[in-house]
C-alpha positions as CSV (number, residue, x, y, z in Angstrom):
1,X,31.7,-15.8,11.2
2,X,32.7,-17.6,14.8
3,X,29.7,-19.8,16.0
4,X,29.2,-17.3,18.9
5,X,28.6,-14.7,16.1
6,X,26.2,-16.7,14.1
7,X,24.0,-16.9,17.3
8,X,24.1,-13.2,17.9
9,X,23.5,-12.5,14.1
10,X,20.2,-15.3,14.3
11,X,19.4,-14.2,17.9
12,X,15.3,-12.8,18.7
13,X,17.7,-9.8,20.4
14,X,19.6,-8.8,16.8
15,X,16.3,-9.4,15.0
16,X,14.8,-7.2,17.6
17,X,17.2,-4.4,16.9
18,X,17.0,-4.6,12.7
19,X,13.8,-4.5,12.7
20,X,13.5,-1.2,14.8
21,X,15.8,0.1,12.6
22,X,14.2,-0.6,9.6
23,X,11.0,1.4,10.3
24,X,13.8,4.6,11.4
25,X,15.1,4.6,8.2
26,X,12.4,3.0,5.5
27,X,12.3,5.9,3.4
28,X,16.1,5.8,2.8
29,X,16.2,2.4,2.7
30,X,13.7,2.8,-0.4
31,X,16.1,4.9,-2.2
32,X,18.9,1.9,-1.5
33,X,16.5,-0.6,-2.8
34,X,15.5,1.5,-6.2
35,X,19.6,1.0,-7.5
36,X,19.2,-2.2,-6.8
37,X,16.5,-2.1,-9.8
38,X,19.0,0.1,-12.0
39,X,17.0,-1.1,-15.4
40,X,13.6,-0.8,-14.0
41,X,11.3,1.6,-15.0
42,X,10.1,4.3,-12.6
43,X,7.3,6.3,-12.1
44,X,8.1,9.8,-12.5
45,X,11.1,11.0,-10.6
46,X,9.9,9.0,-7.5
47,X,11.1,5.4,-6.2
48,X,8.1,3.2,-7.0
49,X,8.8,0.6,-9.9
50,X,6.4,0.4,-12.6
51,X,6.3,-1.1,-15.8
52,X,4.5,0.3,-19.4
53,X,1.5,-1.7,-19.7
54,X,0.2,-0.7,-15.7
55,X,0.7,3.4,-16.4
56,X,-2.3,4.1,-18.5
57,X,-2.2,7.8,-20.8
58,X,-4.7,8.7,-18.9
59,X,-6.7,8.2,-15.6
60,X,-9.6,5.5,-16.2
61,X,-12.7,5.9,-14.7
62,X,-12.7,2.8,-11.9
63,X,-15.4,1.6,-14.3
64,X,-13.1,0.8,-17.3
65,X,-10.8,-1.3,-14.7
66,X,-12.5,-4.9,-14.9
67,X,-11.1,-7.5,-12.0
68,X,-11.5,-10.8,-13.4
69,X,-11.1,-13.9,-10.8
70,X,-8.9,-17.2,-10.7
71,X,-10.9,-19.4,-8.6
72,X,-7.7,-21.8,-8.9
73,X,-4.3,-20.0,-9.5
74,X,-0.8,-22.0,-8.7
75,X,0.5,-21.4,-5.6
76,X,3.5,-19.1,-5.4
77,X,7.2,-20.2,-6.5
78,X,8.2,-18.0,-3.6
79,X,6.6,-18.1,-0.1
80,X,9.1,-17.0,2.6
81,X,9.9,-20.5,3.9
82,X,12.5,-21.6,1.7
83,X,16.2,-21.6,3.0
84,X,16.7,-18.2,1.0
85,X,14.6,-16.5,4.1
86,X,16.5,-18.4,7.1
87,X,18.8,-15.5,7.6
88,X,15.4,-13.6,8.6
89,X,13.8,-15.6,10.8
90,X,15.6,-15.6,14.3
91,X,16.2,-19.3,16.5
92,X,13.4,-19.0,19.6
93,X,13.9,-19.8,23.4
94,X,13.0,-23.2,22.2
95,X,15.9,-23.8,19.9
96,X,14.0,-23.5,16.6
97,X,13.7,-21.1,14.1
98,X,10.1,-18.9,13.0
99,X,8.9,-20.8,10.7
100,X,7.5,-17.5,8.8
101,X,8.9,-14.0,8.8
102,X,5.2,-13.0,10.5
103,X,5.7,-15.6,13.0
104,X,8.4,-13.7,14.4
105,X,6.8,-10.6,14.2
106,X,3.7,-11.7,16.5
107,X,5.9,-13.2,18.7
108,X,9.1,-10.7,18.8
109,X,7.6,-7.2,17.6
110,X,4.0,-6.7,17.0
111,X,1.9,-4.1,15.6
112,X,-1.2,-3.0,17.2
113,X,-2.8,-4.2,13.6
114,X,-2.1,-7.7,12.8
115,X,-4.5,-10.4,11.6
116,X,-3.7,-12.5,8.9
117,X,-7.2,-11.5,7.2
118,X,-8.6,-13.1,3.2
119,X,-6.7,-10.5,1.1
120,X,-7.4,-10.6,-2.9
121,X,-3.9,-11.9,-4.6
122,X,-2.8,-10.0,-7.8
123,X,-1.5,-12.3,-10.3
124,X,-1.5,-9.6,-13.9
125,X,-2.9,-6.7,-15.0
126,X,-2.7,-4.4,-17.8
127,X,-3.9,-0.8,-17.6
128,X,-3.3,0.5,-20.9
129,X,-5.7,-1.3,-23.1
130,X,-6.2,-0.3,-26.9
131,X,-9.6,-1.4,-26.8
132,X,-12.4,-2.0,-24.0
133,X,-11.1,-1.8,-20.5
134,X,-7.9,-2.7,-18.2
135,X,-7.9,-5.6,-16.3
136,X,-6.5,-6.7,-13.1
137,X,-6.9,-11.0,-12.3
138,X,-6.9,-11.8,-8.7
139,X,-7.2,-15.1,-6.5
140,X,-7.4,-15.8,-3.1
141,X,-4.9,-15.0,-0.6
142,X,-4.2,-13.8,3.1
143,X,-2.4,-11.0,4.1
144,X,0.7,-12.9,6.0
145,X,1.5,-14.5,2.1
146,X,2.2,-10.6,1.5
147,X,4.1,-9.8,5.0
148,X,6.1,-13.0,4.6
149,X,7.9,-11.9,1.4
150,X,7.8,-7.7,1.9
151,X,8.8,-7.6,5.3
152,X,11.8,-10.0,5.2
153,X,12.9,-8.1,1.5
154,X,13.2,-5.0,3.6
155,X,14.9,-6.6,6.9
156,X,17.3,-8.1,4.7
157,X,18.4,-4.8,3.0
158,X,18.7,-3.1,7.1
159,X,20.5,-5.9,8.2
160,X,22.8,-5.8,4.8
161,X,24.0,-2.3,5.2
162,X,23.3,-2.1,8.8
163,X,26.4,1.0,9.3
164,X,26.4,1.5,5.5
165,X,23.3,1.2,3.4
166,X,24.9,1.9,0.3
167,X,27.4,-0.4,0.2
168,X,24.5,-3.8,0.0
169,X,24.8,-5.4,-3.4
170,X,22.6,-8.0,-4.6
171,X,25.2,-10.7,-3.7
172,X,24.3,-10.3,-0.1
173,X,21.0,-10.4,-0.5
174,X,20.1,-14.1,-1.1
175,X,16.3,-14.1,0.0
176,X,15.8,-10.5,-2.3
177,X,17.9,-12.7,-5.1
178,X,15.7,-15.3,-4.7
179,X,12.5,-13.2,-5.4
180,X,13.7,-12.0,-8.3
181,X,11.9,-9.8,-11.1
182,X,10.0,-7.6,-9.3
183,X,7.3,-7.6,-11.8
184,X,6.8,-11.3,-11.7
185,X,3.3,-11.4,-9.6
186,X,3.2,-15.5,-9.9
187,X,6.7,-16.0,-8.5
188,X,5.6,-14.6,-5.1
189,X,2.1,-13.4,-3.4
190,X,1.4,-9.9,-4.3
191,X,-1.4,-8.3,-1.7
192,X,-2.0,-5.2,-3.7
193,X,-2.8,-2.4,-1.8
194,X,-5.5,0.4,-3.0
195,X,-3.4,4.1,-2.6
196,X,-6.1,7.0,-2.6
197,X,-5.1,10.7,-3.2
198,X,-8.6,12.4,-1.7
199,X,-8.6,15.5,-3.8
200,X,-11.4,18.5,-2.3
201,X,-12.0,20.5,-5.6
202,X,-13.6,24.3,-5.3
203,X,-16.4,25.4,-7.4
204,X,-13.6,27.4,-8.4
205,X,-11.2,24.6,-9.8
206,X,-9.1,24.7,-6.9
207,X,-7.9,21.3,-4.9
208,X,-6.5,20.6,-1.4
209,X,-5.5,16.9,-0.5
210,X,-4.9,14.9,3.0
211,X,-2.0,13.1,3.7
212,X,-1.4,10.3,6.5
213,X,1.5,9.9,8.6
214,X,1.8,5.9,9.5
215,X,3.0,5.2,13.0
216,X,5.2,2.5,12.7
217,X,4.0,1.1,16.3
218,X,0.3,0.3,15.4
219,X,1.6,-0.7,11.2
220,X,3.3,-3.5,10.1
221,X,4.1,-1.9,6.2
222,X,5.7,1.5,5.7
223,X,5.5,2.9,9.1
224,X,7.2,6.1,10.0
225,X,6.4,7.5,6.7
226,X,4.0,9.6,5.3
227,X,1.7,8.4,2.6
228,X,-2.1,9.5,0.7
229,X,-5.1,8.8,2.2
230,X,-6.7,6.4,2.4
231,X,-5.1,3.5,1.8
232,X,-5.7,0.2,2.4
233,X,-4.8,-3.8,1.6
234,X,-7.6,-4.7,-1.1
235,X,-9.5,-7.7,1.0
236,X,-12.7,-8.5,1.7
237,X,-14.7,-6.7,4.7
238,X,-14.6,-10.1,6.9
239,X,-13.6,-13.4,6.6
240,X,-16.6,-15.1,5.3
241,X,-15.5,-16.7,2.0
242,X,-18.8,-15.2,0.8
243,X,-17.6,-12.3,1.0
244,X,-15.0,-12.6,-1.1
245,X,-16.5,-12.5,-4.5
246,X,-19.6,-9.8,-2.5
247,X,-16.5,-7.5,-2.1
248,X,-14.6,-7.9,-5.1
249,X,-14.8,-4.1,-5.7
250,X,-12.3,-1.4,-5.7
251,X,-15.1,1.2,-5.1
252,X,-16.6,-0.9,-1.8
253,X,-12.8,-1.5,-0.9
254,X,-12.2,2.6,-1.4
255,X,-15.2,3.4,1.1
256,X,-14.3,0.9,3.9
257,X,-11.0,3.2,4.3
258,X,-12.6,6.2,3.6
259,X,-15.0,5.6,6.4
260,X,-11.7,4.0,8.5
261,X,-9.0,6.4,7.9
262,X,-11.0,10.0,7.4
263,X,-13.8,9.2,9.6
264,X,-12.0,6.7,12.1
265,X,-14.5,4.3,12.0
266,X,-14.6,0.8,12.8
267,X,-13.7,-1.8,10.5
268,X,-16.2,-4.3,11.9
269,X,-19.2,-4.1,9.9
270,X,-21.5,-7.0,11.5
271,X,-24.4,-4.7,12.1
272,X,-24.4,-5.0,8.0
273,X,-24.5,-8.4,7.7
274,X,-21.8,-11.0,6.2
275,X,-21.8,-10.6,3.7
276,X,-21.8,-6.7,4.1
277,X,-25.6,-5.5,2.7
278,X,-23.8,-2.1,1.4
279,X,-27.4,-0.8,0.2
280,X,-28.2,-0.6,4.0
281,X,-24.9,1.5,4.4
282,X,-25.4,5.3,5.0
283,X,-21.9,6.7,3.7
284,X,-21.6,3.8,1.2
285,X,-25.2,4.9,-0.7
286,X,-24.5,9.0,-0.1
287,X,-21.2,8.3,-1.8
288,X,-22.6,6.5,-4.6
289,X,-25.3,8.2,-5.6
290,X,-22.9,11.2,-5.8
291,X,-20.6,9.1,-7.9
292,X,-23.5,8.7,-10.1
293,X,-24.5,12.5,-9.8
294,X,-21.0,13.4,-11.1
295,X,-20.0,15.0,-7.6
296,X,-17.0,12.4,-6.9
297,X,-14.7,11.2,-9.6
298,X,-13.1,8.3,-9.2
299,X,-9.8,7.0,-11.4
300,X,-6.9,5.0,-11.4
301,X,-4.1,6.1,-12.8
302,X,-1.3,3.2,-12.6
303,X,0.0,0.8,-10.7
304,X,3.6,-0.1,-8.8
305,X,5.9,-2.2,-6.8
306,X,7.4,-0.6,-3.7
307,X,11.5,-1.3,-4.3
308,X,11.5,-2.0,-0.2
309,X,9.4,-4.4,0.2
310,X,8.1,-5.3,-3.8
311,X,4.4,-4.6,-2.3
312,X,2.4,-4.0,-5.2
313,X,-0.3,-1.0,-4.9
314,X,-2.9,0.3,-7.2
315,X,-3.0,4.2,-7.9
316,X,-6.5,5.8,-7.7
317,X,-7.0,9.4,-7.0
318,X,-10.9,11.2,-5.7
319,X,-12.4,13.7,-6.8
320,X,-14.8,15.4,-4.2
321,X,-16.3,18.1,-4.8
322,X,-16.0,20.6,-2.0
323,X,-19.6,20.9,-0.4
324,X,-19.8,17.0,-0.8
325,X,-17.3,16.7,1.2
326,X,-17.4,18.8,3.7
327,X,-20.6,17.1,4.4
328,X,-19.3,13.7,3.4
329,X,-16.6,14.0,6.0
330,X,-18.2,16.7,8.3
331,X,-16.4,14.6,11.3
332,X,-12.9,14.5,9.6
333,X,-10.4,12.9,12.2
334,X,-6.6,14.3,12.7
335,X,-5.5,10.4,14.0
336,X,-6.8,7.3,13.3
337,X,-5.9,3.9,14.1
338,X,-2.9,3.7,11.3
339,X,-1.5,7.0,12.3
340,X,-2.1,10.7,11.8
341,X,-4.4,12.7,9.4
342,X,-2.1,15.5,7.6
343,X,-4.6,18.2,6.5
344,X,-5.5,20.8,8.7
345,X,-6.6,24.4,7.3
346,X,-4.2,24.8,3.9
347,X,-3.5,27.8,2.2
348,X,-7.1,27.6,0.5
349,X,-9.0,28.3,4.0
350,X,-10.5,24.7,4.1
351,X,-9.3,21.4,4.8
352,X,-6.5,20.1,3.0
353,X,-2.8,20.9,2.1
354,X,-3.1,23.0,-1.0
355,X,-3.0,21.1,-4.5
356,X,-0.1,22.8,-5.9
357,X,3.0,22.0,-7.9
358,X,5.8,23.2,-5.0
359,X,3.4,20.8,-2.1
360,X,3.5,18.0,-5.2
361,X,7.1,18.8,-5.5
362,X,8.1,18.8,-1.5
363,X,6.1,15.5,-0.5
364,X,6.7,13.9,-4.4
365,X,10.5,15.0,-4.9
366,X,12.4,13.3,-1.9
367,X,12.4,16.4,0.5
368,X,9.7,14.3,3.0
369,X,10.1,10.5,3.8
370,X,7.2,9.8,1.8
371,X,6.3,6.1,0.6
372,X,6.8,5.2,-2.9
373,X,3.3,4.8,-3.6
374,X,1.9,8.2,-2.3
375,X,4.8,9.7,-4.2
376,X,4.0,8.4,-7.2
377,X,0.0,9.3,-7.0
378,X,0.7,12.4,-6.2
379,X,3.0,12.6,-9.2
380,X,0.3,11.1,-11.5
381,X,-2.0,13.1,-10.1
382,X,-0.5,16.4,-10.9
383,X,1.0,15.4,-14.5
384,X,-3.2,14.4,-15.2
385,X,-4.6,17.4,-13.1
386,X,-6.6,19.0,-16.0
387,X,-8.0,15.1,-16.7
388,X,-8.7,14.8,-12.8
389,X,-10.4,18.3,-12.0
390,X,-12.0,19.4,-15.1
């Protein structure tokens, strides 16, 4: 490449223009990034890499997944500053190059959500225990560790087969090469992510579910495609480091986004105190107590890496039942701050798309630019739905 090209090719203006065309084309890009895995195992029929020892049989309660905490992990092989990532990180005004892949994004093409926010790092798990429960570890983090090696993984692969996706090979792909396994969690940070299929069950055994369509202008993961709700990067409710062993929960995790992204709430919860007094929270008590009552059912049923962007996110599917949640979520939004609610009146005259095997099929199969993750839950979801509904 002429030294005229290598200034385009590093240039704020080129960077600018991968970038937009990685969130047109994510869910394609997906399917590129899943052959570049060809011995990985998958979950399902859908994209999302997995491995055997984070698909359990059968859904566990969130009760029988334990999170144990590192206080004092190793830092990362892998951070998104080694020379690997260069290529990704555009030469400013000023002459020098972003020092972090979510430099560049504040500075060149930000989200309306971006704040680099104490996020719980994933370093193992194992969901499929012979004896007492799974286990996830996890250890302190932020979210821009996780942005700094997803983002740049999937800008790589755009940029790679710009005109012709399918021709990138791993050889051109030095900062993806230098990641490596995509199931090594202490190589690089892994932010997991809590997926949630919402499932509305009739007194009848029937089940709608709500989707979410993430609008890639206020999102700086998967936007443009659609996804389960809700969904959310497992972190603490603030940044006190207090709260970071208060909130080390998936269930209090869960009802942040359910309040967020069903009820479009705020995710500033000072009037609760830091750290957050959830025993003073309405929705957090009503939804517990009917946890306890046997009314919601909540499971996880595996976990996966993303083949875009190796974002890790752990599968849980709830179970509401129906007059529960129609009072639960009696002010159901259709947007949100992520994007749009998908779930207007189904085919079951209530709120929801309809819980069946053709919807599954449509939104799980490939026919819908759907992320990985959702595809897989709703996969799971359906291969466990006599587990899951009772």
């Amino acid at each position: 490449m002429s030294g005229a090209g290598r200034l385009v090719a590093h240039s704020p203006e080129h960077w600018r223009e991968v970038r937009l065309a990685l969130n047109h084309r994510r869910h394609e890009l997906s399917q590129v990034a899943a052959q570049l895995y060809p011995a990985a195992p998958r979950v399902g029929a859908t994209a999302l890499l997995s491995r055997q020892e984070w698909l359990p049989g059968r859904p566990l309660e969130l009760k029988e997944v334990a999170l144990t905490w590192n206080e004092q992990a190793p830092a990362p092989t892998v951070n998104g500053t080694e020379p690997a990532s260069a290529h990704l990180r555009p030469v400013g005004s000023d002459g020098e190059r972003y020092p972090t892949y979510a430099d560049a994004l504040a500075a060149l093409a930000p989200p309306a959500l971006l704040d680099n926010r104490r996020s719980y790092r994933l370093l193992a798990a194992d969901l499929t225990p012979s004896t007492g429960n799974g286990h996830l570890d996890l250890t302190h983090g932020r979210y821009f560790d996780g942005v700094n090696i997803g983002e740049p993984l999937a800008h790589e692969l755009a940029d790679a087969g710009h005109s012709d996706p399918e021709s990138a090979t791993g050889h051109r792909l030095p900062f993806r090469d230098s990641v490596g396994d995509p199931y090594d969690l202490c190589r690089r940070s892994a932010m997991p992510a809590i997926s949630t299929l919402t499932l509305r069950r009739t007194a009848s055994g029937d089940a709608s579910f709500f989707l979410h369509w993430r609008d890639p202008a206020k999102v700086t993961h998967a936007g443009g495609l659609y996804q389960v709700v809700p969904v959310g990067i497992f972190q603490p409710a603030d940044d006190n480091p207090a709260s970071e062993l208060n909130d080390l929960s998936l269930w209090r995790s869960m009802a942040r986004e359910f309040s967020e992204e069903l009820l479009g709430a705020s995710e500033d919860h000072r009037d609760l105190g830091s750290p957050l007094e959830y025993d003073r929270w309405p929705l957090y008590r009503e939804l517990s107590a009917a946890r306890e009552a046997g009314k919601v059912g909540v499971f996880c049923v595996g976990m996966g890496a993303d083949p875009l962007t190796l974002a890790v996110d752990i599968l849980t599917v709830a179970v509401f039942d129906s007059d529960l949640f129609d009072a639960a979520f009696e002010g159901l939004v259709a947007a949100n701050a992520e994007g749009r609610v998908i779930g207007g009146q189904g085919g079951l005259g209530a709120p929801g798309v309809p819980f069946t095997g053709d919807v599954i099929e449509r939104f799980a199969g490939g026919t819908e630019p759907m992320q990985a993750a959702g595809a897989a839950t709703l996969q799971l979801a359906w291969q466990h739905r006599n587990d899951l509904l009772g």
